[in-house]
C-alpha positions in Angstrom: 182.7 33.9 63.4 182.0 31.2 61.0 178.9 29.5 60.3 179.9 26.3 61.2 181.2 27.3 64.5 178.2 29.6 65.5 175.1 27.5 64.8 175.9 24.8 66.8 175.9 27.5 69.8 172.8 29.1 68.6 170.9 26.0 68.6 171.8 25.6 71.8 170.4 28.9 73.4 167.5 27.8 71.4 167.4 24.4 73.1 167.9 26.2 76.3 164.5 28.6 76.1 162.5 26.5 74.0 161.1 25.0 76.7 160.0 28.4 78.0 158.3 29.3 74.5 155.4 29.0 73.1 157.6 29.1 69.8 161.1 30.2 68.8 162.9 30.3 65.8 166.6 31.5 65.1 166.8 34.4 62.9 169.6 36.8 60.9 172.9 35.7 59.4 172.3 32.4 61.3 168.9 31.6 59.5 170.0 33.0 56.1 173.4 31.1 56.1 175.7 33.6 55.8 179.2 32.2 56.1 180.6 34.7 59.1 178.1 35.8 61.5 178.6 38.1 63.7 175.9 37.4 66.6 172.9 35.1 67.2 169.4 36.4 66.2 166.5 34.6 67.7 162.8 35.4 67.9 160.7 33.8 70.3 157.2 34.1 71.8 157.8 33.1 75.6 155.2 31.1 78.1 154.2 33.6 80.9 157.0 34.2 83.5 157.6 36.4 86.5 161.2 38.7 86.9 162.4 39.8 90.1 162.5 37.8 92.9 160.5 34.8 92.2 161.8 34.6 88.9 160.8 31.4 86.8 160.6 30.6 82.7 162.3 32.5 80.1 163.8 34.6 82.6 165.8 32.2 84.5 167.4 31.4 81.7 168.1 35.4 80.2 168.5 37.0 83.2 172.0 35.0 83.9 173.4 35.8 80.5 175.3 39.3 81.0 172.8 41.8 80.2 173.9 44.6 77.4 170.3 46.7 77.0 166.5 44.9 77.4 165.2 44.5 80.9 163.0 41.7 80.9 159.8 42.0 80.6 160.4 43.7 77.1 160.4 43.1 73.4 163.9 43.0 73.0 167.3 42.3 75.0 170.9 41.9 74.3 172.9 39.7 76.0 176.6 38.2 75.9 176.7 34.7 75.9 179.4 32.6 78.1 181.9 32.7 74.6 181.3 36.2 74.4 179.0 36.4 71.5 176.4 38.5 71.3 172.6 37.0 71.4 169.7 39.6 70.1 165.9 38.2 71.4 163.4 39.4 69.9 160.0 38.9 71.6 156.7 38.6 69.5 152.9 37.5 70.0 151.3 35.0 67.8 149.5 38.2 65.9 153.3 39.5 65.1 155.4 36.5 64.8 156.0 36.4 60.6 156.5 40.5 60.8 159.1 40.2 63.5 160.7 36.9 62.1 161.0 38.4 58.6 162.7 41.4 59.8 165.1 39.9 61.7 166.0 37.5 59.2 167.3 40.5 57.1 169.5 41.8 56.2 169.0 45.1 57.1 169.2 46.0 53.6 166.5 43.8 52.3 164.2 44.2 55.5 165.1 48.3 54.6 164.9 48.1 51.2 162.7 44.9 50.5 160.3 44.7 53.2 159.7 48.1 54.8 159.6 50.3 51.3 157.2 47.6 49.8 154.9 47.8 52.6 155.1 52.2 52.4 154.5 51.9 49.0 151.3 50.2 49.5 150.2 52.6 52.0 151.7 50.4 55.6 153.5 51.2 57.9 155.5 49.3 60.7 154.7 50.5 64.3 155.6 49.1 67.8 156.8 45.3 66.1 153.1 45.6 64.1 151.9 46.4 60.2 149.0 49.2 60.3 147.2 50.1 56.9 146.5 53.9 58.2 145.0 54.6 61.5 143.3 50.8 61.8 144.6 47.8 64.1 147.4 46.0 63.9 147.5 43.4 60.8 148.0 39.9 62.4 150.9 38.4 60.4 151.3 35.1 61.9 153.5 33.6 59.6 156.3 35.7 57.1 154.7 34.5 53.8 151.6 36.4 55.2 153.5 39.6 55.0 155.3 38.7 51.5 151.5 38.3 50.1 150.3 41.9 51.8 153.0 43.9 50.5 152.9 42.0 47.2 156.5 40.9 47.4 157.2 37.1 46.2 158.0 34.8 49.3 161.9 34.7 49.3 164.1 31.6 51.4 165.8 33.3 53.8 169.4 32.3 51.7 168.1 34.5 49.1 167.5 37.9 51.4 170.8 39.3 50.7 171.8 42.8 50.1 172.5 42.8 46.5 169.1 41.8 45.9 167.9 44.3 48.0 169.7 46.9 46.1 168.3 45.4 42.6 165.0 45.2 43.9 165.4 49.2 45.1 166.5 50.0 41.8 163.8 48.1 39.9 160.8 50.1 42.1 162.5 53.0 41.3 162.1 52.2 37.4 158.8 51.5 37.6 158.1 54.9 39.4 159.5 56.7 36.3 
């Protein structure tokens, strides 16, 4: 689907639950401006809410959305929306919002190639929606330029995460291994 036709319904999902998070950003092809998009990415930390029978907040919203994997409460769930596009939600904390929002901007290549072999090569690793350096807590990366500045990759706009420059950027740590 085309950009222009997509965004206006993502931003309307995101109308929909904001008031039911704490925060909420959309993510993905959406946030990086791709011209066809194939779903709606969004990441959101919700307010407290109950499932089940008295269900209130972020649920009564999600929960009438056609459910494709994700039982709420969870961190993620897949949905098709009432024009039959997909919708991935993300859930975060405040201590994992700029590590979740930076890997579901993408693309996979970059948060594969880009993010997640930086952070390796400095001795990280991702775990459970959280950065570790070895057996220690969980970093808290609040914000995505956090987690550029740990792993010691410049802060990129989300326009510029594509997958060619993923693939340069592969090819350029590789050099500098030689």
């Amino acid at each position: 689907m085309k950009l222009q036709d997509i965004k206006p319904i993502a931003e309307a999902v995101l109308q929909e639950l904001a008031p039911h998070c704490f925060r909420i950003q959309i993510a993905g092809s959406i946030r990086r401006e791709q011209e066809d998009c194939r779903d709606i990415e969004i990441v959101a930390i919700p307010k407290p809410y109950e499932t089940g029978l008295f269900e209130d907040g972020i649920a009564s919203v999600v929960n009438k959305w056609q459910k494709v994997k994700g039982d709420l409460p969870c961190k993620y769930t897949q949905r098709i929306l009432p024009e039959g596009i997909k919708l991935d939600l993300f859930f975060a904390v405040p201590d994992n919002w700029g590590y979740i929002l930076a890997i579901r901007t993408g693309c996979a290549e970059f948060s594969k190639m880009v993010l997640a072999d930086s952070w390796v090569a400095k001795g990280y690793r991702g775990h459970e929606g959280f950065l570790y350096a070895r057996k220690e807590a969980p970093i808290s990366i609040q914000e995505e330029v956090e987690l550029f500045r740990i792993i010691d990759v410049p802060y990129m706009d989300p326009q510029a995460r594509t997958s060619e420059f993923a693939i340069k950027y592969s090819e350029l740590l590789k050099k500098r291994k030689q």
